[in-house]
C-alpha positions in Angstrom: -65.5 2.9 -304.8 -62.5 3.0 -302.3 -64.4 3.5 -299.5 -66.8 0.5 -300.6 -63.4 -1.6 -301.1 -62.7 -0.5 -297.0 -66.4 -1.4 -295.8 -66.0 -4.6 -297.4 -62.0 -5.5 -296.1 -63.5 -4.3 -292.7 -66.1 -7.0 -293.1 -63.7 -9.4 -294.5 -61.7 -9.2 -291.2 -64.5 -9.3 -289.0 -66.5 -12.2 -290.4 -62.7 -13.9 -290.2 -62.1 -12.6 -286.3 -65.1 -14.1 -285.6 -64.7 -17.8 -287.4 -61.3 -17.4 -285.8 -62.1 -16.9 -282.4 -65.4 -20.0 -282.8 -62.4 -22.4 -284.2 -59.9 -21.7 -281.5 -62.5 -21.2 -278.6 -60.0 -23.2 -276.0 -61.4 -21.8 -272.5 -57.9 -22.8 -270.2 -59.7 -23.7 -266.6 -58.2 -22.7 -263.5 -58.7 -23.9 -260.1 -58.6 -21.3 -257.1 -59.8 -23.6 -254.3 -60.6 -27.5 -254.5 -59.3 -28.3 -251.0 -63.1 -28.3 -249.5 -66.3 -29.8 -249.9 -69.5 -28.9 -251.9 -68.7 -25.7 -253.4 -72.1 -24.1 -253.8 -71.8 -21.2 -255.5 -70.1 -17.8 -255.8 -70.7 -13.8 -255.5 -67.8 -11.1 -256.2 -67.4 -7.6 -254.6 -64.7 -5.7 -253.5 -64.0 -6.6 -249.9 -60.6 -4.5 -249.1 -61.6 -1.7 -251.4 -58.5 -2.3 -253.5 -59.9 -1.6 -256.9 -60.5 -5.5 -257.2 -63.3 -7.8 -257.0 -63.2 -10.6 -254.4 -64.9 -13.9 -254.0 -66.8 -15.3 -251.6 -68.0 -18.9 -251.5 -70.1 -21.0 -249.0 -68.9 -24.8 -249.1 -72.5 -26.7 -248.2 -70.5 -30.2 -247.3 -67.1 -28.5 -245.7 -69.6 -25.9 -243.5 -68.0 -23.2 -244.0 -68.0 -19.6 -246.0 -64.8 -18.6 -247.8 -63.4 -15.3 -249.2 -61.0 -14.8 -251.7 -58.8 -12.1 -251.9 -57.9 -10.8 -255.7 -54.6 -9.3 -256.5 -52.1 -7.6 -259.4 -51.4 -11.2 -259.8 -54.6 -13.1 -259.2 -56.2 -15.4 -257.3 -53.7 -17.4 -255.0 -55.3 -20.1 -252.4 -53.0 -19.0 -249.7 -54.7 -15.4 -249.8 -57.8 -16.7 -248.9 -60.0 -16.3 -245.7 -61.9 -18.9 -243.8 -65.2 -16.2 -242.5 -66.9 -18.9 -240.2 -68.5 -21.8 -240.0 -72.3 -22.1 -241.7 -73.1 -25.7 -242.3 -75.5 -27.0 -244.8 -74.5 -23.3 -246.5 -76.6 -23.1 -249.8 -75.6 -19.4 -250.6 -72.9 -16.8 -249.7 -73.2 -13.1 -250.8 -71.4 -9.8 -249.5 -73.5 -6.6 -248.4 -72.0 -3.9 -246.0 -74.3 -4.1 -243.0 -73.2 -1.8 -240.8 -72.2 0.8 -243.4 -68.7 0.8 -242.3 -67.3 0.8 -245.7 -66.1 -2.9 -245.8 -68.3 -5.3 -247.3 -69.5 -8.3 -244.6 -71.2 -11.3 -245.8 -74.5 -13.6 -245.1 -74.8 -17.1 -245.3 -77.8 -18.7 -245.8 -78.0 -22.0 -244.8 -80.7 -25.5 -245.5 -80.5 -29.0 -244.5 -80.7 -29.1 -240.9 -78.9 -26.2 -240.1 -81.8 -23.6 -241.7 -79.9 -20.2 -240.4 -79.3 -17.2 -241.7 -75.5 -16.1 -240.5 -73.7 -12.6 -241.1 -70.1 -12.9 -241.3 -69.0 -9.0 -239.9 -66.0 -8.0 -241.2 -62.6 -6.0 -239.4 -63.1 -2.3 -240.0 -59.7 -1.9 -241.5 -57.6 -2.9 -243.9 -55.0 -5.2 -243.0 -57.4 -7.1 -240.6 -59.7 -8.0 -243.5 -57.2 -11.3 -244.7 -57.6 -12.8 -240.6 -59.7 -14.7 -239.7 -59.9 -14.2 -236.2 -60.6 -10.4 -236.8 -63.9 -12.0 -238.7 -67.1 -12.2 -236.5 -69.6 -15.1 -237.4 -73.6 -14.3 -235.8 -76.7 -15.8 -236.3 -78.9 -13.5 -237.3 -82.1 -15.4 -238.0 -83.9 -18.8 -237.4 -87.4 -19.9 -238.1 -86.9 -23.2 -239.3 -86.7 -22.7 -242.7 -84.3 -23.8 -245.6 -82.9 -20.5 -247.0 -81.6 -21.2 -250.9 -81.0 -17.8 -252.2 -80.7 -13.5 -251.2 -79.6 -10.8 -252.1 -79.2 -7.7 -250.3 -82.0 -4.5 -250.8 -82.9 -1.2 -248.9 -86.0 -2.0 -248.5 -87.7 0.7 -246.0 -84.6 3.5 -246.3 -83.6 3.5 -242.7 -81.0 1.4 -240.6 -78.8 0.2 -243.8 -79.0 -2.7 -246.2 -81.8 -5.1 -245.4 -81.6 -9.1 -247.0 -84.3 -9.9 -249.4 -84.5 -13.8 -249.1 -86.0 -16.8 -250.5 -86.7 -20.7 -249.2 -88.0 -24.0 -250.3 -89.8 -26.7 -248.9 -92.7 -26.9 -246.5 -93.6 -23.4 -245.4 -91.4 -21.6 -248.0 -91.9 -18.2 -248.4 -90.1 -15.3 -250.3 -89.5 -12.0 -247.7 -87.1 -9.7 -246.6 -84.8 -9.2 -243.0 -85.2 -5.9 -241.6 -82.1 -4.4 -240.5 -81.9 -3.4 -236.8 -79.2 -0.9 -237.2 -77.1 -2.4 -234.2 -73.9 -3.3 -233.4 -72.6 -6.6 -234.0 -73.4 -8.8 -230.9 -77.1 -6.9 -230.7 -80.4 -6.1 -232.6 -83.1 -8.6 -233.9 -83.9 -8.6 -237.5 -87.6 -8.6 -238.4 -88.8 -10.9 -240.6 -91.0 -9.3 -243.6 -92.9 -11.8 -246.0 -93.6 -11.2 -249.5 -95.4 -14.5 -251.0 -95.4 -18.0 -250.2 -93.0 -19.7 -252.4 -92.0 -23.8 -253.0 -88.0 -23.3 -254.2 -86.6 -20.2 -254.6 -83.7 -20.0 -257.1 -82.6 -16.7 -258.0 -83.8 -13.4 -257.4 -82.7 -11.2 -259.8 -83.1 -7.4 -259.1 -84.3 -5.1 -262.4 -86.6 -2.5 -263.4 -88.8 -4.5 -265.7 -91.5 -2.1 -266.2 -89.1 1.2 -267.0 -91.0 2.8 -264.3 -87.4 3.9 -262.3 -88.0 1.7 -259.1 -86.2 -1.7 -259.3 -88.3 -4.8 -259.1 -87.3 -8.3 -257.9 -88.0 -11.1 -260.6 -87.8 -14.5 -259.3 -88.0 -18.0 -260.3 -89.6 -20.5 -258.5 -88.7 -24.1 -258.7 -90.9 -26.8 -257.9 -94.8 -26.7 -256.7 -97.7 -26.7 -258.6 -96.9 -22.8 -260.3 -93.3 -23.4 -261.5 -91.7 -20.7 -263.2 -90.8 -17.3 -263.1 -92.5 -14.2 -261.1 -91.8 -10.8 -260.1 -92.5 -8.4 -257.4 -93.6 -4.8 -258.5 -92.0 -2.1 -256.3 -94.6 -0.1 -255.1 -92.3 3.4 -255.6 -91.8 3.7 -252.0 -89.9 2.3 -249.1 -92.6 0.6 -247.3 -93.0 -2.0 -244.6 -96.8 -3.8 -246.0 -96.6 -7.2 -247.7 -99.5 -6.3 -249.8 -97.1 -3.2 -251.3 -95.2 -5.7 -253.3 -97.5 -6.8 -256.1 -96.9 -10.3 -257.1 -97.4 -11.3 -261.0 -96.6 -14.5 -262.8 -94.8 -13.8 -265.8 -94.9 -17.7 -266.8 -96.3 -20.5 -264.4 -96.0 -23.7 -266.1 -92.3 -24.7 -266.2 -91.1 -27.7 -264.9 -88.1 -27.7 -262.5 -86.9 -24.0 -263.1 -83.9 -23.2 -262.3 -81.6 -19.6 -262.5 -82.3 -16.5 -264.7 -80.8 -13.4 -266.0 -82.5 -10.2 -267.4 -81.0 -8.1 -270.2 -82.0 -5.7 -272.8 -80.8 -8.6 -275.1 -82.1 -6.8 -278.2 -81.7 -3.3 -277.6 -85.0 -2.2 -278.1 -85.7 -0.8 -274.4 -87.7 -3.7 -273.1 -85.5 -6.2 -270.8 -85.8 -10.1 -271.8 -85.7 -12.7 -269.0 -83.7 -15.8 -269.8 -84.7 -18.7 -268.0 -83.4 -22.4 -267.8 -86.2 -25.2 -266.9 -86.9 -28.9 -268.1 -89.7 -30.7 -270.0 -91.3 -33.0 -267.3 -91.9 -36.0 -269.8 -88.9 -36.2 -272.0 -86.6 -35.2 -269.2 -85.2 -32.9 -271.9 -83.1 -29.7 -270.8 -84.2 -26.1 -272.1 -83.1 -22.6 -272.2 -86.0 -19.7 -273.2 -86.2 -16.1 -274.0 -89.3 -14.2 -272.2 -90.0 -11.1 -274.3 -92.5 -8.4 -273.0 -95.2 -8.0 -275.8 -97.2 -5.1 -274.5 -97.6 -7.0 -271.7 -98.1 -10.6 -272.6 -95.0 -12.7 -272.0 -93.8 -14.6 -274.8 -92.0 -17.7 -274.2 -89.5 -19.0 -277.2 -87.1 -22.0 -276.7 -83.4 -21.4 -278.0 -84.3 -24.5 -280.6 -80.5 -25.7 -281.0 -79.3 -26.9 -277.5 -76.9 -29.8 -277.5 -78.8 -33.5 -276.9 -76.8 -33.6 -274.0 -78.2 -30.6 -272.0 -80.9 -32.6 -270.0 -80.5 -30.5 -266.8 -79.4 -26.6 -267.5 -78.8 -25.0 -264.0 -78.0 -21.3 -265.0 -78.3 -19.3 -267.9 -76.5 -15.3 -268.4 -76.4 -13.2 -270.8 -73.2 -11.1 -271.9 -70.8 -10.2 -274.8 -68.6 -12.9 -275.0 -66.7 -12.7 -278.5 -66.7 -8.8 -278.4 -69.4 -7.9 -281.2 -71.6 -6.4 -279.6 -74.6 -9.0 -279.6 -75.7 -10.4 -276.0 -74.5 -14.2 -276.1 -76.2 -16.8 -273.5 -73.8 -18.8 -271.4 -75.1 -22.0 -269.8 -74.1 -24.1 -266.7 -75.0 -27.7 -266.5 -76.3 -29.3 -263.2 -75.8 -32.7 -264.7 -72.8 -33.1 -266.9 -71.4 -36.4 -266.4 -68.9 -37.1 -269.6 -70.3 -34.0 -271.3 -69.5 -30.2 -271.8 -71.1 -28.6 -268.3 -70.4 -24.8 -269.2 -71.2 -23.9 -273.1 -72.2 -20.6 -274.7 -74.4 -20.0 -277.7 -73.7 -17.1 -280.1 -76.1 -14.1 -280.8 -76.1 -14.1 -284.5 -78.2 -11.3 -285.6 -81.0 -11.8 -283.1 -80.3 -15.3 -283.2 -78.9 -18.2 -281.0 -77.6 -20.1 -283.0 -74.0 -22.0 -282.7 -72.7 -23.7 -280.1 -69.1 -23.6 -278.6 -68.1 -25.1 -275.4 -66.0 -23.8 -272.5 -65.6 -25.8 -269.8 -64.8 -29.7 -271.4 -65.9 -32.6 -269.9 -64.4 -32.4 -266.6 -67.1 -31.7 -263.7 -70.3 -32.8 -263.0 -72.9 -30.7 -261.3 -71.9 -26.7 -261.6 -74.0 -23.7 -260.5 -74.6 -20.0 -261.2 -72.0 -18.2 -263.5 -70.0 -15.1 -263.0 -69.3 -13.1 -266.0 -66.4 -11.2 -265.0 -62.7 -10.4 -266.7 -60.7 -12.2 -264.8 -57.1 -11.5 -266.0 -57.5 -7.8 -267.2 -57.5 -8.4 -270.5 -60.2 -6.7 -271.6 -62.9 -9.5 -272.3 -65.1 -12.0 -270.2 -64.0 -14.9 -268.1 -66.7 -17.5 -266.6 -66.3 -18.3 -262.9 -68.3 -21.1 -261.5 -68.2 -23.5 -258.8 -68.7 -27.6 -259.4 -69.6 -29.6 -256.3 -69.2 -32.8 -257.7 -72.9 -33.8 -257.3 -72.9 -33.1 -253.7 -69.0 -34.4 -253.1 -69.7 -37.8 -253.9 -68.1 -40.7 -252.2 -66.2 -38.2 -250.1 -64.4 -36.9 -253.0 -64.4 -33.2 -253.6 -65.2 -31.7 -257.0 -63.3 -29.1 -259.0 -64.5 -26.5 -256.4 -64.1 -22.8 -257.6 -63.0 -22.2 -260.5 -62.5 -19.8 -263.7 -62.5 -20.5 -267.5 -60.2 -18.1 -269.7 -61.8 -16.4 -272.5 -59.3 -17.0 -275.9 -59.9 -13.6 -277.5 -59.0 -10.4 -276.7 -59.8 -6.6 -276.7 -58.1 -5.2 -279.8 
């Protein structure tokens, strides 16, 4: 009897942590960095090998690609670093290219610019927070607008090559060979996978448990619109046709960013995926479960009325229970909540609590990341104020404070 009178305080407390924490739920924002243009985007590693994770962002209108150094005491603007200029930059992310130990950083660039740059990092320390120590190459140009990467070994030789993606005429999904040179020499070679129309994201993960990461990718646009992945063949090879492309949905309508989790815990990863309906110009996030090999596509059924363009969907633990919540970013937020999460409840999404307010307008891909060491998850996100409107910037990078905390 006592012990059921525990189990059921315990239960009491929980259920009342819970409604708690969904009553409260103020997210406090703060700005690292709205003195630029276009903020498109953001990636974290750990660029000074401090024990902290860093930020790097490329700023499309301003040109350029930013890092941002973390500290005991945060993110301060005045310890940041200007990398080089990249104009029309589209994404930033860090890899070590030479294998150094100190990450670098690629830009990849659309518009009229359609580049890929590396941004080589100092080999020490103290040189890492100047910007004159930072060395800005092109490393790749064949006229094509570059959206999204992220860096792979892909033949085991010569360091970390750059698996990326394009859009528009000629688009095509591949990978940049690393030449294993210094930093003024060596041609990359340019290694296609598929023919794409708007790359996305590219999300590396072993989908079919067979030990060999895969790369699942969504594909915006076009006539197949939706979300595919690339089977690694098992072994470090150089042949297009090694990479086995499969559609795991192809009739979407303007997809846009996806995540992939284990969101039920049963051994099989989910795909989360954010898209549109083409006729009602209504906004939807979906769940793609893995039924013995036949995707199933479900719609979370109780998005907000106001979610007409979702840009990026994650899945994490945001209130500490244990269930994998989804948190959403809005493209197009104007006078409406642009960053919202909805709560795992037993298998279910069901309610709705908001995180970033109504300020911003067009935000991108989320980081899920604890941000003050307090032992839960912060969002950080960038907002570009569709495109720096009128010449006005946006609220650029910036983080949104999770209210609970780690008991």
């Amino acid at each position: 009897m006592v012990g059921f009178i525990k189990i059921k305080l315990l239960s009491i407390f929980l259920f009342l942590s819970v409604m708690s924490y969904a009553q409260q739920n103020n997210w406090t924002s703060h700005v690292i960095d709205d003195s630029l243009m276009g903020a498109d985007g953001v990636r974290a590693s750990d660029f000074n090998n401090d024990g902290l994770f860093d930020l790097v962002v490329g700023w499309e209108q301003s040109g350029v690609t930013k890092l941002y150094l973390n500290s005991s005491s945060g993110f301060d603007l005045n310890n940041s670093v200007t990398l080089g200029n990249a104009p029309d930059v589209e994404d930033s992310f860090p890899v070590d290219l030479d294998g150094d130990g100190f990450m670098d950083a690629i830009s990849l660039t659309e518009g009229e610019e359609k580049k890929v740059y590396a941004h080589w990092s100092p080999s020490k320390i103290l040189s890492i927070s100047d910007s004159k120590k930072w060395i800005t190459r092109e490393v790749f140009n064949n006229n094509t607008r570059w959206m999204y990467g992220l860096p792979k070994d892909m033949n085991g030789k010569n360091g970390i090559d750059l698996v990326i993606g394009g859009k528009g005429k000629n688009a095509v999904l591949g990978w940049l060979e690393n030449p294993g040179n210094n930093k003024r020499k060596g041609k990359w070679k340019f290694h296609e996978l598929t023919k794409v129309k708007w790359v996305m994201s590219i999300v590396e993960a072993d989908l079919d448990n067979d030990g060999y990461l895969d790369l699942i990718v969504s594909d915006r646009k076009g006539k197949n619109d939706g979300v595919f992945w690339m089977k690694n063949p098992g072994k470090l090879v150089f042949e297009k046709t090694a990479w086995k492309k499969e559609w795991i949905v192809n009739s979407l309508f303007d997809t846009n960013f996806l995540d992939v989790k284990d969101i039920n815990g049963d051994g099989i990863k989910e795909i989360a995926v954010t898209h549109k309906d083409k006729r009602s110009n209504k906004g939807y996030v979906s769940i793609l479960t893995n039924d013995s090999g036949n995707w199933i596509l479900k719609n979370i059924k109780n998005l907000p009325s106001y979610v007409i363009k979702p840009k990026c969907v994650k899945i994490e633990d945001l209130n500490l229970d244990g269930e994998l919540d989804l948190i959403i970013s809005m493209e197009k937020a104007e006078g409406v909540n642009g960053i919202i999460w909805i709560e795992n409840q037993n298998g279910e999404f069901n309610e709705v609590h908001n995180i970033s307010g109504v300020e911003g307008v067009k935000f991108d891909q989320s980081l899920v990341l604890d941000m003050d060491s307090d032992g839960d998850l912060d969002i950080v996100n960038t907002e570009e104020n569709n495109n720096s409107q009128n010449g006005m910037p946006g609220l650029g990078l910036i983080w949104y404070e999770n209210p609970i905390e780690k008991k």
